[in-house]
C-alpha positions in Angstrom: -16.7 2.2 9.3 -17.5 -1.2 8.0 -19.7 -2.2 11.0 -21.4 1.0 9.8 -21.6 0.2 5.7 -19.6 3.2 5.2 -16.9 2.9 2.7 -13.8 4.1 2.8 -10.5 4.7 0.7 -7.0 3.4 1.2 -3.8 4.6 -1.1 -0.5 4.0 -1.2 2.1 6.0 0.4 5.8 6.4 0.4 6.8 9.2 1.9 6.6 12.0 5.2 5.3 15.4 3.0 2.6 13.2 0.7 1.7 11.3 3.9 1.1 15.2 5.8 -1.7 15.9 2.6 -3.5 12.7 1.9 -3.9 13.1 6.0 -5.3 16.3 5.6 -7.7 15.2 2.6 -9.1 12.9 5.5 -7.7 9.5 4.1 -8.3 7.4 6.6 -5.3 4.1 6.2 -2.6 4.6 4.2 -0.3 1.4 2.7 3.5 1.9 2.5 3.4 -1.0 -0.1 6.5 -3.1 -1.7 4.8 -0.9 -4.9 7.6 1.2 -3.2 10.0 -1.3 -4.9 8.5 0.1 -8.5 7.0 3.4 -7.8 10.2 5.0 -5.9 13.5 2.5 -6.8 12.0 1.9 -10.4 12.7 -1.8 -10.1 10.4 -4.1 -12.7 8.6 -5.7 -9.9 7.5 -5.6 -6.2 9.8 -8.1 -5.2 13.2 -6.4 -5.4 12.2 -3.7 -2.4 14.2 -4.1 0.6 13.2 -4.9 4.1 14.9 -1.8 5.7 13.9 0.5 3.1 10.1 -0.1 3.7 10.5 0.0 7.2 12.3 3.3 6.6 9.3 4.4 4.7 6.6 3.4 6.7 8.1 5.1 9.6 8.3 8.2 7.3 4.5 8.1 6.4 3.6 7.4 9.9 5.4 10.6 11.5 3.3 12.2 8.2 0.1 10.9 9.1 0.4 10.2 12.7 -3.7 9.7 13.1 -4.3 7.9 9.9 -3.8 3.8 9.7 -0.2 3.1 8.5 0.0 -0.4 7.0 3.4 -1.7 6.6 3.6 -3.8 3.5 6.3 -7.4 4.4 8.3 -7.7 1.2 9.2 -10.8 -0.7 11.1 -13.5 1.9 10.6 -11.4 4.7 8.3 -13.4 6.1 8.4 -16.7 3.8 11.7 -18.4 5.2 10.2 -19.4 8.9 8.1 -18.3 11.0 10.5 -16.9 14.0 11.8 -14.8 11.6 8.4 -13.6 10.1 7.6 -12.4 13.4 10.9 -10.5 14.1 10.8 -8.8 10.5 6.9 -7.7 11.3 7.4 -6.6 15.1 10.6 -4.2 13.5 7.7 -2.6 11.2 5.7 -1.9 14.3 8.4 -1.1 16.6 10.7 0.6 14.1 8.3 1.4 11.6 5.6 2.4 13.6 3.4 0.7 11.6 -0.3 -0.1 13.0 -0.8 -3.5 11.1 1.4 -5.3 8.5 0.2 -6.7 5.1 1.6 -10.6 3.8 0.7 -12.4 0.9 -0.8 -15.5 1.8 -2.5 -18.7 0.6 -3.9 -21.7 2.5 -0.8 -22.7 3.6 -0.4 -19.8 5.6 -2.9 -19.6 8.1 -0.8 -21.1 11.2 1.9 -18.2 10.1 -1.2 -15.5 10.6 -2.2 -17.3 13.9 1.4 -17.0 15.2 1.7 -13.6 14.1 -1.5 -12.4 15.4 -0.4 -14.0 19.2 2.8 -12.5 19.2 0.5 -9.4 19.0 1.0 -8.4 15.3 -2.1 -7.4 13.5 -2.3 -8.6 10.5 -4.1 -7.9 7.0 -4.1 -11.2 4.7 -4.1 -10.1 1.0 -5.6 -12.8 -0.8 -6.4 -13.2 -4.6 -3.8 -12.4 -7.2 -0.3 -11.9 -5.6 2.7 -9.8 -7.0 5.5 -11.5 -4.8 4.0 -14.8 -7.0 4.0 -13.3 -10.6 7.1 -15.2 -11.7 6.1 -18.1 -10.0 2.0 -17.7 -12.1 3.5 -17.0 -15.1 2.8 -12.7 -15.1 -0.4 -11.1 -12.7 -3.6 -12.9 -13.3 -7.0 -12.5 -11.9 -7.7 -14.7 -9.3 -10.7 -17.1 -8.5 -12.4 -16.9 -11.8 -14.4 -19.8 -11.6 -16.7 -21.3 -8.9 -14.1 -24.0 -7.7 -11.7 -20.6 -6.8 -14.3 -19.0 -5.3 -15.4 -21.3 -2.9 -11.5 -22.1 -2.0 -11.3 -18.3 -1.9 -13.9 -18.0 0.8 -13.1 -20.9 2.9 -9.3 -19.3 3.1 -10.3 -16.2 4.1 -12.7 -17.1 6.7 -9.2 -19.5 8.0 -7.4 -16.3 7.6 -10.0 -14.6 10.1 -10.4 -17.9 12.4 -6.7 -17.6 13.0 -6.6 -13.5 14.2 -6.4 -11.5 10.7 -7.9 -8.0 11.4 -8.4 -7.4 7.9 -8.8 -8.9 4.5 -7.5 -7.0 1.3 -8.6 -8.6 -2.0 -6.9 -7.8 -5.5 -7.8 -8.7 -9.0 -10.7 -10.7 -8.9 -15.0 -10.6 -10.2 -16.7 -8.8 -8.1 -18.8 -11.9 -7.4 -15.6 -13.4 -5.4 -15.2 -10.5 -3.4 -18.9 -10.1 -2.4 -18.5 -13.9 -1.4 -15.9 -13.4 1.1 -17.3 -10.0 2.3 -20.9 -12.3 3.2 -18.7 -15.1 4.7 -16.2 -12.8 6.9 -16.5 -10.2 9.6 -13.8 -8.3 9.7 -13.1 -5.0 6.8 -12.1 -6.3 3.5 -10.3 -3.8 1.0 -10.4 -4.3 -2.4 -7.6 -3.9 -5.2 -9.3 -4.5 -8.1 -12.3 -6.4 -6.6 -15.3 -5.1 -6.7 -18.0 -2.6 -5.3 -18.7 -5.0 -2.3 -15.4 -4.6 -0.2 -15.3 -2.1 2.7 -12.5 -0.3 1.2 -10.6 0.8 -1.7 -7.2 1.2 -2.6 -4.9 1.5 -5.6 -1.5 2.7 -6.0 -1.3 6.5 -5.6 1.0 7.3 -8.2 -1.6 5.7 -10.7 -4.7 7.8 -9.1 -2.3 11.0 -9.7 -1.7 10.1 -13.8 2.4 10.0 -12.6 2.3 6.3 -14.0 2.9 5.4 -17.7 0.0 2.6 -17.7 -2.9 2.2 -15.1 -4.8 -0.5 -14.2 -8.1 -0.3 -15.3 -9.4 -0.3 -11.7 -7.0 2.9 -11.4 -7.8 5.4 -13.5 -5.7 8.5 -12.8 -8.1 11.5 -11.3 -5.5 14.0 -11.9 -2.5 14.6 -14.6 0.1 15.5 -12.1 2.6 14.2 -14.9 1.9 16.7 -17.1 1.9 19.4 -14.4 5.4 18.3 -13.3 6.5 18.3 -17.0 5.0 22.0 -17.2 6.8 23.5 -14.0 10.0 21.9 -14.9 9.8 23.6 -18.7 8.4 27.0 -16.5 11.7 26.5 -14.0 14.4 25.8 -16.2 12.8 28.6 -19.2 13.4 31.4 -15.9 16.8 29.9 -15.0 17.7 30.0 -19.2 16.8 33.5 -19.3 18.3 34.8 -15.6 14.9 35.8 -14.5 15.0 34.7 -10.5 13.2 37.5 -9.2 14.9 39.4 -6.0 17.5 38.2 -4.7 16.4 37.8 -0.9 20.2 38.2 0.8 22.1 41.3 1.6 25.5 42.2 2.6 25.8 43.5 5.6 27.6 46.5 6.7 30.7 45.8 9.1 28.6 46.7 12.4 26.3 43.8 11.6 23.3 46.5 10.5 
């Protein structure tokens, strides 16, 4: 699709029966992001989902969406603490999670981490730009390469990123200028988060595209008010139960010859 100039949409995904529609609606790559961490544990931040849990998940999503492209999103110091042990954590999400491609946060420092990955046979999508695992460490989320001096560092890591076997670039939280840079420098797909109209692809979280979030990033705004729907149903459900109105009951006794 991007050798063609055709764009297409990513969201995130958590789960076997959501994976089963957004399949069906013909989304084509689906993230089982640390958002997991927020979206599903309600932690205050990405970096407090567990290793197992997202493997758990992405294996979920995957027997959901069996045809779609199931990234599997490597939480915080899964992958940070050495490099033998970044490549155990990421061959678990393809062998256990059944994941087609993991996603790390990386900088410049980690482009021998990619190229060690990516011989060990572990496709790998570089997210570049602003970094949640990183918000304590910036000081809160922050767009990234905002001036010329960022941009051109931007570029030259992600063309590294590609020199040393990433399969894919995802980009979040940045001028669209940046993004186009990297898009004109690089070969492979580049997804945007935030980024700009000049990236391949698009994703944002899903629960934000559904209005189930309480805030949305401007880059996300909700498509549907599936919070409000849930809110009515539950009011419907429990005014029925209140009032004893469950319809027909569907069992019978039976009669002591089994009829």
């Amino acid at each position: 699709m991007a050798r063609e100039d055709r764009r297409f949409a990513c969201l995130t995904c958590y789960d076997f029966t959501t994976a089963r529609w957004l399949e069906r609606a013909g989304v084509p790559l689906l993230l089982v992001g640390d958002t997991a961490g927020e979206m599903i544990l309600g932690h205050p931040g990405t970096i407090h989902a567990p290793l197992d849990f997202l493997i758990t998940l992405t294996a979920a999503v995957k027997r959901g969406a069996p045809t779609a492209y199931v990234m599997g999103d490597m939480p915080f110091l899964s992958y940070q603490v050495s490099v033998e042990e970044a490549i155990r954590n990421a061959g678990r999400f393809l062998v256990e999670g059944r994941a087609d491609g993991v996603k790390l946060e990386v900088g410049s420092g980690d482009v021998e981490l990619v190229r060690r990955l990516a011989v060990a046979g572990i496709p790998v999508i570089a997210h570049l730009g602003c970094r949640p695992q990183q918000a304590k460490l910036a000081g809160g989320y922050r767009a990234a390469a905002t001036i010329a001096a960022e941009v051109a560092a931007l570029v030259e890591t992600a063309a590294a990123m590609e020199a040393a076997g990433a399969i894919m670039l995802l980009l979040e939280a940045m001028p669209a200028e940046a993004a186009a840079a990297v898009v004109e420098r690089t070969s492979v797909p580049v997804i945007g988060c935030g980024a700009g109209p000049a990236c391949h692809g698009q994703i944002v979280v899903l629960q934000d595209l559904l209005g189930l979030t309480d805030w949305q990033p401007a880059f996300a705004a909700p498509l549907a008010a599936l919070g409000d729907q849930l809110v009515q149903a539950a009011l419907a459900w429990s005014d029925r139960v209140e009032r004893n109105d469950l319809g027909r009951h569907p069992y019978r006794m039976k009669d002591e010859s089994g009829g």
